[in-house]
N, C-alpha and C positions, 0 to 999 in steps of 0.2 A: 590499280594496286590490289592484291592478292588478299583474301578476307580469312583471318585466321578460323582452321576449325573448330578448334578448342573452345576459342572465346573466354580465355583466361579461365575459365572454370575448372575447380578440382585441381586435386595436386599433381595430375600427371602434365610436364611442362609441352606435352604435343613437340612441335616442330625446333620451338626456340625459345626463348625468354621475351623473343619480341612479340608471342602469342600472351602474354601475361600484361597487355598494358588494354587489355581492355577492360579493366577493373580500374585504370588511373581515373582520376576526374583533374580537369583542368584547375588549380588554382591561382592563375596568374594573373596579374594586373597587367592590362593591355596599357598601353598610355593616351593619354586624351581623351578616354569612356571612364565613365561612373560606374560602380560596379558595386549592385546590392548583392549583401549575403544574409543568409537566415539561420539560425543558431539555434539549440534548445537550451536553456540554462534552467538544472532542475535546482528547484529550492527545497530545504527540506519545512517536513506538512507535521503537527502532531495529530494523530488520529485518534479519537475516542465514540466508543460506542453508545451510543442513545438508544433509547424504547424506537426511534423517531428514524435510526440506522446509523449509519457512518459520518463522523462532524470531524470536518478539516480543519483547522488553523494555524496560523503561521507562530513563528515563535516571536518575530519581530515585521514593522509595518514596512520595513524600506531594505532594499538588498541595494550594496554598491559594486558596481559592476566596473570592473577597470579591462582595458584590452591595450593590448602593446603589438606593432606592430616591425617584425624583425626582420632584416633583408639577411639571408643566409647564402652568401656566395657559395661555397662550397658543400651544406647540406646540411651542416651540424653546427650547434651553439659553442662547439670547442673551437672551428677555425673562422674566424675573422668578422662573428657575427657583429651586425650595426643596428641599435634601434633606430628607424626609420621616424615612428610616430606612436602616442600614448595618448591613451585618454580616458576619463572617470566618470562614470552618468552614474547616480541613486537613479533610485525605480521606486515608488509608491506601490505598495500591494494592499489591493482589496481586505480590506477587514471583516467583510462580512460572513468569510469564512466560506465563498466561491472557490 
């Protein structure tokens, strides 16, 4: 198989569009494997300055965190999408201002 020049980089499209899919990242669920993901979920900090420097704390002790998970036949939320599965975890957050 032929290894794109480009390498999807920059906006000039090189050869074809099919040079532009090395920026994809696979997100697919295979079937039968487990499949960990890893996330950043920013919370917001209030910040105030001390003699002592910078002191962080949260505004509240617990975020709840919900994730829905949506099978999209065709690519967009307007044709035919199905929620597959949902689910809601609270988080405890450090109070000590970490």
């Amino acid at each position: 198989m032929p290894i794109p020049q480009q390498l999807g980089r920059g906006r000039r499209m090189g050869r074809g569009p099919y040079e532009k899919s090395g920026l994809l990242e696979d997100s697919s669920l295979p079937p039968l494997r487990t499949v960990n993901s890893s996330y950043e979920i920013f919370f917001p900090v209030i910040e105030s300055e001390t003699e002592e420097g910078t002191v962080r704390t949260f505004p509240s002790d617990k975020l709840e965190i919900a994730v829905q998970l949506w099978y999209l036949p065709f690519g967009t939320m307007e044709d035919d999408a199905f929620l597959w599965a949902e689910s809601t975890k609270t988080v405890f957050l450090p109070t000590d201002g970490s």
